[in-house]
PyMOL Python script that loads the backbone (N, CA, C, O; Angstrom):
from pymol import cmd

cmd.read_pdbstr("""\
ATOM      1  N   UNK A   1       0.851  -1.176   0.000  1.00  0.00           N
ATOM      2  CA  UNK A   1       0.000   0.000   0.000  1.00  0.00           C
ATOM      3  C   UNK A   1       0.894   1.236   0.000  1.00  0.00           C
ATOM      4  O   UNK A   1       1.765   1.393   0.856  1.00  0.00           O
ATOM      5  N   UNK A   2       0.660   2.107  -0.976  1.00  0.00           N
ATOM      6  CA  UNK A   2       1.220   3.389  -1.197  1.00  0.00           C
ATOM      7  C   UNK A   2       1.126   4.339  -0.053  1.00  0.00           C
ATOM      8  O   UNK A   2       0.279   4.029   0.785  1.00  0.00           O
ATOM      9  N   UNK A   3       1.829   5.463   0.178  1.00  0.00           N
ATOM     10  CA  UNK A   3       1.088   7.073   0.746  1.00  0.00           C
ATOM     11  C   UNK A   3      -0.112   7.461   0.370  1.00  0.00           C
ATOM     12  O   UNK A   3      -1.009   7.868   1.108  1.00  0.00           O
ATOM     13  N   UNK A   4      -0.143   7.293  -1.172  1.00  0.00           N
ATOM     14  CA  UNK A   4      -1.643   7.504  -2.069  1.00  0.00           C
ATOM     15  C   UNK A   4      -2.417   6.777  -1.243  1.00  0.00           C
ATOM     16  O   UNK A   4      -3.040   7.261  -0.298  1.00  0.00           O
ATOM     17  N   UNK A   5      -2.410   5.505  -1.584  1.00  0.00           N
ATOM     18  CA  UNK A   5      -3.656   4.739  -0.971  1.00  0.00           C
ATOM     19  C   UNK A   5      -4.018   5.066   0.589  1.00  0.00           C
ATOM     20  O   UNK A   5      -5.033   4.517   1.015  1.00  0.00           O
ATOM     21  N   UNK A   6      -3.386   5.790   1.358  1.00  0.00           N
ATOM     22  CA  UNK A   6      -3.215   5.853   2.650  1.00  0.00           C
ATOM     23  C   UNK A   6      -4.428   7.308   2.603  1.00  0.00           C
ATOM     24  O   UNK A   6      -5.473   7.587   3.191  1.00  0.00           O
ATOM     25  N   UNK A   7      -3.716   7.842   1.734  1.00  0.00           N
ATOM     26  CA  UNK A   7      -4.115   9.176   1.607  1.00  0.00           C
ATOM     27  C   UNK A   7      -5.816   9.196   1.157  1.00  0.00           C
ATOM     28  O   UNK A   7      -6.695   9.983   1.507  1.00  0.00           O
ATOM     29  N   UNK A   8      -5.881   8.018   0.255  1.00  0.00           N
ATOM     30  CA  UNK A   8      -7.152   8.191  -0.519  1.00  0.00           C
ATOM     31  C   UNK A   8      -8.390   7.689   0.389  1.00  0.00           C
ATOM     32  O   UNK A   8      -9.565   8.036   0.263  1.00  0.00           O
ATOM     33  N   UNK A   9      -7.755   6.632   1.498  1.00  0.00           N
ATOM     34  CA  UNK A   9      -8.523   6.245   1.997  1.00  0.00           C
ATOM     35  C   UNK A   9      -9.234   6.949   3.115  1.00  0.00           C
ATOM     36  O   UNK A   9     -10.378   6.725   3.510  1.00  0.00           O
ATOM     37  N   UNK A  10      -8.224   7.995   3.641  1.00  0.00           N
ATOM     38  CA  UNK A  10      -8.669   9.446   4.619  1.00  0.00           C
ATOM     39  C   UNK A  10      -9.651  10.324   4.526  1.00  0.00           C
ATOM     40  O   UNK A  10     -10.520  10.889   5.189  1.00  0.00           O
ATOM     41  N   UNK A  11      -8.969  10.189   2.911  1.00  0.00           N
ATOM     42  CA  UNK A  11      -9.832  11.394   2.097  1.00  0.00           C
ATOM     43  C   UNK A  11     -11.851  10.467   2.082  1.00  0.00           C
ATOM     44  O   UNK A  11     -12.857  10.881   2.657  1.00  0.00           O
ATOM     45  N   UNK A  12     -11.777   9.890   1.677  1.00  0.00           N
ATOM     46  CA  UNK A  12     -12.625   8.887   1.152  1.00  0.00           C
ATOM     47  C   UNK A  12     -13.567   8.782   2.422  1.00  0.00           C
ATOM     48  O   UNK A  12     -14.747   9.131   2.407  1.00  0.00           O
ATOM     49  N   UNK A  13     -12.775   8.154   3.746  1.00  0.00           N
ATOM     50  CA  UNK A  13     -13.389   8.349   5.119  1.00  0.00           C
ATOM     51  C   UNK A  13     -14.191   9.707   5.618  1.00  0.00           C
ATOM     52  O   UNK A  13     -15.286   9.586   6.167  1.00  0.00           O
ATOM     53  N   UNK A  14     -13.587  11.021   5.401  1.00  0.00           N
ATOM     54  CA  UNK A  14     -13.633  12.419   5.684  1.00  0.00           C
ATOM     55  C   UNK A  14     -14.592  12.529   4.746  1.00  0.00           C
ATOM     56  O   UNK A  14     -15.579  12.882   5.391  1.00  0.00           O
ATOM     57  N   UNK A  15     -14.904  12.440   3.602  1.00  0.00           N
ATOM     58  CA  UNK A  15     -15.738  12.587   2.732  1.00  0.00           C
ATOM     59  C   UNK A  15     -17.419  12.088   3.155  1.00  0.00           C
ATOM     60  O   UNK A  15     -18.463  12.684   2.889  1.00  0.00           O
ATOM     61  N   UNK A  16     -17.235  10.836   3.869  1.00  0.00           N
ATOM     62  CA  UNK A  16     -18.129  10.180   4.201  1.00  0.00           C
ATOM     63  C   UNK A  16     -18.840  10.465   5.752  1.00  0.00           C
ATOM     64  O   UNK A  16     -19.891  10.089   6.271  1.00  0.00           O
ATOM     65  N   UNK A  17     -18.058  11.057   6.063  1.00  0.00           N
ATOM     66  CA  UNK A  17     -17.834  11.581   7.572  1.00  0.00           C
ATOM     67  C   UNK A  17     -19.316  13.260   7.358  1.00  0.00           C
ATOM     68  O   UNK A  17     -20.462  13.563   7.692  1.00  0.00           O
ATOM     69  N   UNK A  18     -18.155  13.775   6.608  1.00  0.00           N
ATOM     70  CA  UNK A  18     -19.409  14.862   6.127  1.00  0.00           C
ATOM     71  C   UNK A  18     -20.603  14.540   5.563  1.00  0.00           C
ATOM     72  O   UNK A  18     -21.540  15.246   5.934  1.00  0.00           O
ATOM     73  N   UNK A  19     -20.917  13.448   4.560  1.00  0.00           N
ATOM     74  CA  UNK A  19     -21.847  13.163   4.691  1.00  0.00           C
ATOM     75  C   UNK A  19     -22.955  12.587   5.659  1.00  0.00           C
ATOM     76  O   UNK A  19     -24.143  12.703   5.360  1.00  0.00           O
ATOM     77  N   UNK A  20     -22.675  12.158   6.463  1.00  0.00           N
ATOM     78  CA  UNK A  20     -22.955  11.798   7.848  1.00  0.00           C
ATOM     79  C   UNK A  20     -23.759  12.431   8.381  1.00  0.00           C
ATOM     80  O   UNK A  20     -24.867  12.154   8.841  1.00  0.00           O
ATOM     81  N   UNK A  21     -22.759  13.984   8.278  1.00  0.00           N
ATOM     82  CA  UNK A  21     -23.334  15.001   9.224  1.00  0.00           C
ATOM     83  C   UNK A  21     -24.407  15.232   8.546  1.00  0.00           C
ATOM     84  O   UNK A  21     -25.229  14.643   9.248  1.00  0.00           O
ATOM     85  N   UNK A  22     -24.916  15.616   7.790  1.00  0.00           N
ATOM     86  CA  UNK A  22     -25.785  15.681   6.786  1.00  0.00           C
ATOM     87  C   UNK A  22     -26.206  17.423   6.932  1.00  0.00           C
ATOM     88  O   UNK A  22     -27.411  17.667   6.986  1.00  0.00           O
ATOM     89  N   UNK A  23     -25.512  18.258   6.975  1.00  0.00           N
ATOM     90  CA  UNK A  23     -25.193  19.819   7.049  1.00  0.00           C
ATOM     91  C   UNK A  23     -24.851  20.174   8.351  1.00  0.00           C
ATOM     92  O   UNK A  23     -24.457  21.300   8.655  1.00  0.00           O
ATOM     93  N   UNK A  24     -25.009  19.129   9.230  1.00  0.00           N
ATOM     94  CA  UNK A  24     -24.348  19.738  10.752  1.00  0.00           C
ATOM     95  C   UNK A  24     -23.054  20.368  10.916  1.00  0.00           C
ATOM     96  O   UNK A  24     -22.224  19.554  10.512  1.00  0.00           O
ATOM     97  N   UNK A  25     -22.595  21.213  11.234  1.00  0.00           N
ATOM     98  CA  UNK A  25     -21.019  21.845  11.251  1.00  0.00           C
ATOM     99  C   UNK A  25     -20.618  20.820  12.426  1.00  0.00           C
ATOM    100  O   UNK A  25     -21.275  20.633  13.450  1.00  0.00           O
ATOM    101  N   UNK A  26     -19.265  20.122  12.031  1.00  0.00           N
ATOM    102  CA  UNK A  26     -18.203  19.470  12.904  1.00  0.00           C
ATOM    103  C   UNK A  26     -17.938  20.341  13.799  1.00  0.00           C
ATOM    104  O   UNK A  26     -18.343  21.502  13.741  1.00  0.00           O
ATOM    105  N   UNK A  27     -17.045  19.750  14.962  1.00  0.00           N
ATOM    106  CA  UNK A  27     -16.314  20.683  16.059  1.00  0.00           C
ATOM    107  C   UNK A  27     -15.632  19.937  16.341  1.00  0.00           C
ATOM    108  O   UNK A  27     -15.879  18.750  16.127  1.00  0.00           O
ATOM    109  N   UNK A  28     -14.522  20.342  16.925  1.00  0.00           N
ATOM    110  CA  UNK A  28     -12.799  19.695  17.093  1.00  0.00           C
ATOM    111  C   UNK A  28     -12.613  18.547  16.185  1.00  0.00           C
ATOM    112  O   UNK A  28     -12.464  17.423  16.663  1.00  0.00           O
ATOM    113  N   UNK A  29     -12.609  18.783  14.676  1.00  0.00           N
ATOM    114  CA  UNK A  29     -12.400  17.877  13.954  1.00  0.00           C
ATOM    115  C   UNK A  29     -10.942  17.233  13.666  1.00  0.00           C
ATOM    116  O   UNK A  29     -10.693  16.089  13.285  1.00  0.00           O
ATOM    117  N   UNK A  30     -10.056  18.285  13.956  1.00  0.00           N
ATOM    118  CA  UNK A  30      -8.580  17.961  13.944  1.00  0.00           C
ATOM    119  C   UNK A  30      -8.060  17.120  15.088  1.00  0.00           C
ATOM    120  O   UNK A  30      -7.337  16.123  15.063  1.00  0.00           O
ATOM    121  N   UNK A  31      -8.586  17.746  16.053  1.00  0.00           N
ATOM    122  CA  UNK A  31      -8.154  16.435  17.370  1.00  0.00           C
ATOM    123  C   UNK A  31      -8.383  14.887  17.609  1.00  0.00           C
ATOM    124  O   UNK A  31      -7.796  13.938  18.129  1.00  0.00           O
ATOM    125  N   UNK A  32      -9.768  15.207  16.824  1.00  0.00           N
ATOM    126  CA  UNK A  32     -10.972  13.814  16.724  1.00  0.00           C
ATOM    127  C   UNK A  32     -10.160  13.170  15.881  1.00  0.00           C
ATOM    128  O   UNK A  32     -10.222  11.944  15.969  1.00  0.00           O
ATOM    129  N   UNK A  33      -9.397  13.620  15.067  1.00  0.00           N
ATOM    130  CA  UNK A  33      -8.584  12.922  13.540  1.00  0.00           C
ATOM    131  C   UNK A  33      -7.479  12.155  13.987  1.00  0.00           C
ATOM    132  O   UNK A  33      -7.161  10.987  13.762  1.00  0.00           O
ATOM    133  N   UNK A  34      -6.808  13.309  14.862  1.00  0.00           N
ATOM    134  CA  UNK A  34      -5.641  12.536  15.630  1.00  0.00           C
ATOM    135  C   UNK A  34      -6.012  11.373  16.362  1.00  0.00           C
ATOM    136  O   UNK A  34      -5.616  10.283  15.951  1.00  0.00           O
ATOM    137  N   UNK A  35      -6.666  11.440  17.317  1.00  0.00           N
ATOM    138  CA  UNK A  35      -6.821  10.452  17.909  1.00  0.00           C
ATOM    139  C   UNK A  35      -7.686   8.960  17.678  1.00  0.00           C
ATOM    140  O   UNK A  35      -7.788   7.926  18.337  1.00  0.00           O
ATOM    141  N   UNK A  36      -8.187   9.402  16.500  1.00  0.00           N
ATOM    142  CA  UNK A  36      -8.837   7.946  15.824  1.00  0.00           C
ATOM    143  C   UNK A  36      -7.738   7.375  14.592  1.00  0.00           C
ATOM    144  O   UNK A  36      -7.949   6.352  13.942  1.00  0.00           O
ATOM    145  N   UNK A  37      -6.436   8.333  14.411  1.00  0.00           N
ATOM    146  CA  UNK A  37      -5.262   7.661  13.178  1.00  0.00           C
ATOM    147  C   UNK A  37      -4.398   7.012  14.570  1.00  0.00           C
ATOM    148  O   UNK A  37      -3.970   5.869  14.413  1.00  0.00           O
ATOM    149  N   UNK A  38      -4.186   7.533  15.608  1.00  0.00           N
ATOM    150  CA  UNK A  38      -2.644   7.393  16.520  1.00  0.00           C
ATOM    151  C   UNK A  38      -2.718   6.127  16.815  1.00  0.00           C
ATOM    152  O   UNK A  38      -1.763   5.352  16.757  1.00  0.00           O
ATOM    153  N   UNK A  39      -4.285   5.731  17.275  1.00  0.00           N
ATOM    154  CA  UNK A  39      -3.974   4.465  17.758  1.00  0.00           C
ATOM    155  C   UNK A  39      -3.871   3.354  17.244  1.00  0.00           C
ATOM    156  O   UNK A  39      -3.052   2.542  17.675  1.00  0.00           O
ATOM    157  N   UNK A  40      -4.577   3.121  16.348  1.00  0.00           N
ATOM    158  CA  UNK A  40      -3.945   2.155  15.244  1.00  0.00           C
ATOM    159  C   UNK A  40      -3.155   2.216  14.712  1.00  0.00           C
ATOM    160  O   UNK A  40      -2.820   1.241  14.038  1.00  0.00           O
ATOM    161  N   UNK A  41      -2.441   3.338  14.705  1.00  0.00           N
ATOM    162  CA  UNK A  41      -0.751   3.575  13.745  1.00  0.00           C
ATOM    163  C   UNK A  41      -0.186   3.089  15.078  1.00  0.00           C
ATOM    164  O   UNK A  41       0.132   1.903  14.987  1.00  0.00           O
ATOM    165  N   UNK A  42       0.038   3.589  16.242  1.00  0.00           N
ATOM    166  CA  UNK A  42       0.886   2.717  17.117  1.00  0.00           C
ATOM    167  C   UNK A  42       0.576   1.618  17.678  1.00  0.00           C
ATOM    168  O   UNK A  42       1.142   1.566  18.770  1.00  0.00           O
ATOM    169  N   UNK A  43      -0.123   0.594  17.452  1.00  0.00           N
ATOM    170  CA  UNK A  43      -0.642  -0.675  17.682  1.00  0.00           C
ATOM    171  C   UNK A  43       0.304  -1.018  16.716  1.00  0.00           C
ATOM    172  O   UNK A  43       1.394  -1.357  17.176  1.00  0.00           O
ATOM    173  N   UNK A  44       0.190  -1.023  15.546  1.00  0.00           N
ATOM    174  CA  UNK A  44       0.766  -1.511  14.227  1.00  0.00           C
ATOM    175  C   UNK A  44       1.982  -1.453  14.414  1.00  0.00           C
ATOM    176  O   UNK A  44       2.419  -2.538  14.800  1.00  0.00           O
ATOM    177  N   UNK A  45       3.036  -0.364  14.278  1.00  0.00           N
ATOM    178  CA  UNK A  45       3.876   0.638  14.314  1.00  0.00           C
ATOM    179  C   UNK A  45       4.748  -0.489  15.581  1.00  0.00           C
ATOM    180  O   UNK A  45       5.925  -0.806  15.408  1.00  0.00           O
ATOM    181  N   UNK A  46       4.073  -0.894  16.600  1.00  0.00           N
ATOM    182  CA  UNK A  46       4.529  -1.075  17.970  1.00  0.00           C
ATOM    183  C   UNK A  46       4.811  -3.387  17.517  1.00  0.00           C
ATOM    184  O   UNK A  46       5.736  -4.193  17.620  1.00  0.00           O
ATOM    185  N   UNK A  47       3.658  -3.412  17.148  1.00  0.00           N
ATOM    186  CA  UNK A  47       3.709  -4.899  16.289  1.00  0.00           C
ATOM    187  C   UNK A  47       4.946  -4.896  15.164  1.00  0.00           C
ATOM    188  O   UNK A  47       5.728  -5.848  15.140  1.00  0.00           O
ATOM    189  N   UNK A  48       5.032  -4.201  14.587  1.00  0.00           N
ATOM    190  CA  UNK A  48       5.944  -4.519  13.403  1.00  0.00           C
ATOM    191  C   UNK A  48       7.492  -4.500  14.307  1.00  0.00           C
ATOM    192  O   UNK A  48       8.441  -5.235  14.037  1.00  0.00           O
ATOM    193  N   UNK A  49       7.468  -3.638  15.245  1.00  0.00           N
ATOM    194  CA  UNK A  49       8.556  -3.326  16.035  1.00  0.00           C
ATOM    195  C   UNK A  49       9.149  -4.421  17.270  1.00  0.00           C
ATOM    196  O   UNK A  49       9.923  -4.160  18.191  1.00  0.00           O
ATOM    197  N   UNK A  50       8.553  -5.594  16.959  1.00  0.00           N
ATOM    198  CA  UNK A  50       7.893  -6.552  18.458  1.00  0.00           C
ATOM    199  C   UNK A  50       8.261  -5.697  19.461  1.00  0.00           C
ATOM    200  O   UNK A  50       9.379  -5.655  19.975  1.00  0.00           O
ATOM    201  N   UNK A  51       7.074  -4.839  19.808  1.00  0.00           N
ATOM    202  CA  UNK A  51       7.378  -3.897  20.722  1.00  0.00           C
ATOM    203  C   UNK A  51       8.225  -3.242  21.417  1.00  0.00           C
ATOM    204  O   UNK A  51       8.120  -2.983  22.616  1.00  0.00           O
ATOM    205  N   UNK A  52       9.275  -2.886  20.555  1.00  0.00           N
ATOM    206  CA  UNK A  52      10.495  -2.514  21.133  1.00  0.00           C
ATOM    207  C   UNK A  52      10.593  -0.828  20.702  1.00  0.00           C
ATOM    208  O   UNK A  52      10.684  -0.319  19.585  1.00  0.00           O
ATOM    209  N   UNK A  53      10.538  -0.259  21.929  1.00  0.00           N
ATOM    210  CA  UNK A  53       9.691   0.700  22.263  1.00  0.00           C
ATOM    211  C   UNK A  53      10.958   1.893  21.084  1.00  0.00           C
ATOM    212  O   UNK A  53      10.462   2.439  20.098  1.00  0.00           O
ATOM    213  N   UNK A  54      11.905   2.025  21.290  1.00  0.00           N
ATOM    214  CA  UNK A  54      13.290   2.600  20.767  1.00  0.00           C
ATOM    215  C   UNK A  54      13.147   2.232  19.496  1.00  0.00           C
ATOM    216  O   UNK A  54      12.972   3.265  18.851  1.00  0.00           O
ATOM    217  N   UNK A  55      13.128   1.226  18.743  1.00  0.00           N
ATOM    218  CA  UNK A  55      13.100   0.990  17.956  1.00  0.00           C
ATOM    219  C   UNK A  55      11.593   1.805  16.723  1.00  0.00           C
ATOM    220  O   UNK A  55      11.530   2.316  15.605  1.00  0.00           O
ATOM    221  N   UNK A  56      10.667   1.468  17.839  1.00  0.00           N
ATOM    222  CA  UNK A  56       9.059   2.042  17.443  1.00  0.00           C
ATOM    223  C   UNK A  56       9.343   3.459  17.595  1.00  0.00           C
ATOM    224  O   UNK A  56       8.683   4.022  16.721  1.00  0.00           O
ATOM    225  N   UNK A  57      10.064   4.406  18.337  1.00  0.00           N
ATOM    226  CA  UNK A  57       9.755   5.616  18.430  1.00  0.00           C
ATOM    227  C   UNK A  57      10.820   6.552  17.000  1.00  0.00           C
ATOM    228  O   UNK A  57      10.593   7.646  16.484  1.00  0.00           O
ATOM    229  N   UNK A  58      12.047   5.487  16.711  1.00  0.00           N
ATOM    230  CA  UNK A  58      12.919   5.895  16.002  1.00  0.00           C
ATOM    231  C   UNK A  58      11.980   5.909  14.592  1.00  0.00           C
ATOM    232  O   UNK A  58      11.621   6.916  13.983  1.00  0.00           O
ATOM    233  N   UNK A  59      11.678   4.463  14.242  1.00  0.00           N
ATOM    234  CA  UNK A  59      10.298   4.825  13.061  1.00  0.00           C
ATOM    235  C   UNK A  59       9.700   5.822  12.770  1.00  0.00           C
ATOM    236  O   UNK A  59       9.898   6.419  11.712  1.00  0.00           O
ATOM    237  N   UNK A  60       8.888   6.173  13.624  1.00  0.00           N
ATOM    238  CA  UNK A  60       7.802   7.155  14.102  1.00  0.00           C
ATOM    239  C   UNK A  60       8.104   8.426  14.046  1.00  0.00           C
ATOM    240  O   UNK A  60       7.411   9.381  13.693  1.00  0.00           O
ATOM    241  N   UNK A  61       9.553   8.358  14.542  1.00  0.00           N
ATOM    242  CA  UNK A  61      10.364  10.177  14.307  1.00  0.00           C
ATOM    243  C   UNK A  61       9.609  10.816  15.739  1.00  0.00           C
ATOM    244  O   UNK A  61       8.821  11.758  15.648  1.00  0.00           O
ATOM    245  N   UNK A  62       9.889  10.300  16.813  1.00  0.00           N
ATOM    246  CA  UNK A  62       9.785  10.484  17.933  1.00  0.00           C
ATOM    247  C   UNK A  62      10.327  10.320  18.942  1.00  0.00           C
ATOM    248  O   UNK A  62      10.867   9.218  18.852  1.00  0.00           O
ATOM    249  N   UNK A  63      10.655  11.007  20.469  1.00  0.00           N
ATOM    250  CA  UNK A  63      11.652  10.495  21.765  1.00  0.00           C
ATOM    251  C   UNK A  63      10.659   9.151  21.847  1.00  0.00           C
ATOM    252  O   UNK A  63       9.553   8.900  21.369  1.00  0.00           O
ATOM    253  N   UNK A  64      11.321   8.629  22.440  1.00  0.00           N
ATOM    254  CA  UNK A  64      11.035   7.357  22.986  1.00  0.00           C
ATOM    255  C   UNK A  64      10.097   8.151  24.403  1.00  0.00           C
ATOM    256  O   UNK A  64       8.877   8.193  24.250  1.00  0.00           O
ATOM    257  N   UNK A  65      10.482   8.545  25.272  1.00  0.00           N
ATOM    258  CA  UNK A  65       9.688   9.353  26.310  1.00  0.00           C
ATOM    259  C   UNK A  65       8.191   9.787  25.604  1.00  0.00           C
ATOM    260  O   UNK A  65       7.247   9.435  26.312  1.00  0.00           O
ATOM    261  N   UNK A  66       7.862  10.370  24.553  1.00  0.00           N
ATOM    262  CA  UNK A  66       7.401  11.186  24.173  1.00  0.00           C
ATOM    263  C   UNK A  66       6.046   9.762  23.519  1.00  0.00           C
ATOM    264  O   UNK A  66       4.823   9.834  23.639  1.00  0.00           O
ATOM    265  N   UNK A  67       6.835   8.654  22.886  1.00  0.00           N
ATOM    266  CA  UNK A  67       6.047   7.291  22.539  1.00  0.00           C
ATOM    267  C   UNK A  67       5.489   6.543  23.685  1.00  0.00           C
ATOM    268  O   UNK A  67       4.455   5.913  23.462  1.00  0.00           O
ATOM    269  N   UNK A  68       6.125   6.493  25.181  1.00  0.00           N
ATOM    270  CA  UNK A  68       5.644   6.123  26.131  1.00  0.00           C
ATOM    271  C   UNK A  68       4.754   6.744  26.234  1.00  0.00           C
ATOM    272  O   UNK A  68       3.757   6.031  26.338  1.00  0.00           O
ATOM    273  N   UNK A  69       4.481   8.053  26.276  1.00  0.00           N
ATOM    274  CA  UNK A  69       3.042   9.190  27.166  1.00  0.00           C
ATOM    275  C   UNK A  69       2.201   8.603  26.222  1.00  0.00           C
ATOM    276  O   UNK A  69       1.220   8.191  26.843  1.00  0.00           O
ATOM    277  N   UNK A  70       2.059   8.290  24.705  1.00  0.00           N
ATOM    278  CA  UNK A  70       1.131   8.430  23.789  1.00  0.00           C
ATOM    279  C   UNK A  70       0.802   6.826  24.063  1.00  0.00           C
ATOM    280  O   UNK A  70      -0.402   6.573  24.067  1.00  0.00           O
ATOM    281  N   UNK A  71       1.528   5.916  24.248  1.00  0.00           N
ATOM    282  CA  UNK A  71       1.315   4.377  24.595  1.00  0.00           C
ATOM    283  C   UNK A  71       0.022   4.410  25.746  1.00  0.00           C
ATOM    284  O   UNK A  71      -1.079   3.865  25.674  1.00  0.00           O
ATOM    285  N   UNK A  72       0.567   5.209  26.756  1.00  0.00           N
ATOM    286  CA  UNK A  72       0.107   5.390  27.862  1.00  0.00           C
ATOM    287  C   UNK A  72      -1.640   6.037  28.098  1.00  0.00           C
ATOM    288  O   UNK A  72      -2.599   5.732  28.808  1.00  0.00           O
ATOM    289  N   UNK A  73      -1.313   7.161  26.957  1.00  0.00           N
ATOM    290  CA  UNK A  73      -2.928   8.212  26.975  1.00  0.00           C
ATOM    291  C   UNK A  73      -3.750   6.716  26.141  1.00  0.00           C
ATOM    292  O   UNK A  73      -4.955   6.566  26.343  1.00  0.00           O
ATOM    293  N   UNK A  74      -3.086   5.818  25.346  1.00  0.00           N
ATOM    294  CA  UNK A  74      -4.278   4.614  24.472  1.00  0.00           C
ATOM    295  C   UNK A  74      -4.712   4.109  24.676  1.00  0.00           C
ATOM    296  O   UNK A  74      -5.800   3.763  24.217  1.00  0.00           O
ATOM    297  N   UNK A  75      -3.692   3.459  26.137  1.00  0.00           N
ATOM    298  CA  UNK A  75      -3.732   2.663  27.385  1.00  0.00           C
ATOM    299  C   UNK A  75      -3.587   1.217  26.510  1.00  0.00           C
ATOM    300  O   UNK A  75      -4.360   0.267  26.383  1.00  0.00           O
ATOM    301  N   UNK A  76      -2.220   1.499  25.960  1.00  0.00           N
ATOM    302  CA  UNK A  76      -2.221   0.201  25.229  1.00  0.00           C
ATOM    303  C   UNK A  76      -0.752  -0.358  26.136  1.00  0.00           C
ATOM    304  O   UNK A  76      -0.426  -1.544  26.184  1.00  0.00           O
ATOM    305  N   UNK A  77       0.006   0.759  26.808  1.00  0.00           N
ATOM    306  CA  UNK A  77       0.732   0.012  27.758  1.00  0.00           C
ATOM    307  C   UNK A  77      -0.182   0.480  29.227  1.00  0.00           C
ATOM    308  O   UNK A  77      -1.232   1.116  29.322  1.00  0.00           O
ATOM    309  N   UNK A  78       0.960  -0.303  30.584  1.00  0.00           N
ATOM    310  CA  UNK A  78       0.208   0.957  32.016  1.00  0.00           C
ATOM    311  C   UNK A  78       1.572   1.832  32.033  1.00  0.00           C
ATOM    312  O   UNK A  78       1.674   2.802  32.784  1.00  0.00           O
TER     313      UNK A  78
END
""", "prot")
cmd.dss("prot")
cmd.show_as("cartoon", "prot")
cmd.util.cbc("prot")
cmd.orient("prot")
């Protein structure tokens, strides 16, 4: 799977998302975004890595400190 396909499928989701609303105006749509991509990117991200946390944060382009807090807010570690 490409960036494209990654991309198209966002787009494609968001698209469908507004339709949803069916003219309702969204609110905190950017946060809501983050936090429904993070956690399945670091589930994955953390699997491909056999959880090796240094290794997962170097991927990611992140402190390792900084991959713990976000592990932590998913509650996918304690």
């Amino acid at each position: 799977m490409s960036k494209k396909h990654i991309e198209e499928c966002v787009r494609t989701s968001l698209e469908g998302y507004f339709k949803d609303l069916r003219g309702t105006e969204p609110d905190g749509m950017y946060d809501m975004m983050v936090r429904i991509v993070e956690k399945p990117m670091l589930e994955v991200v953390m699997q491909q890595a056999e959880h090796n946390q240094s290794r997962a944060a170097q991927w990611l382009g992140l402190n390792r400190n900084t991959l713990r807090k976000k592990l932590v807010e998913h509650k996918l570690i304690k």
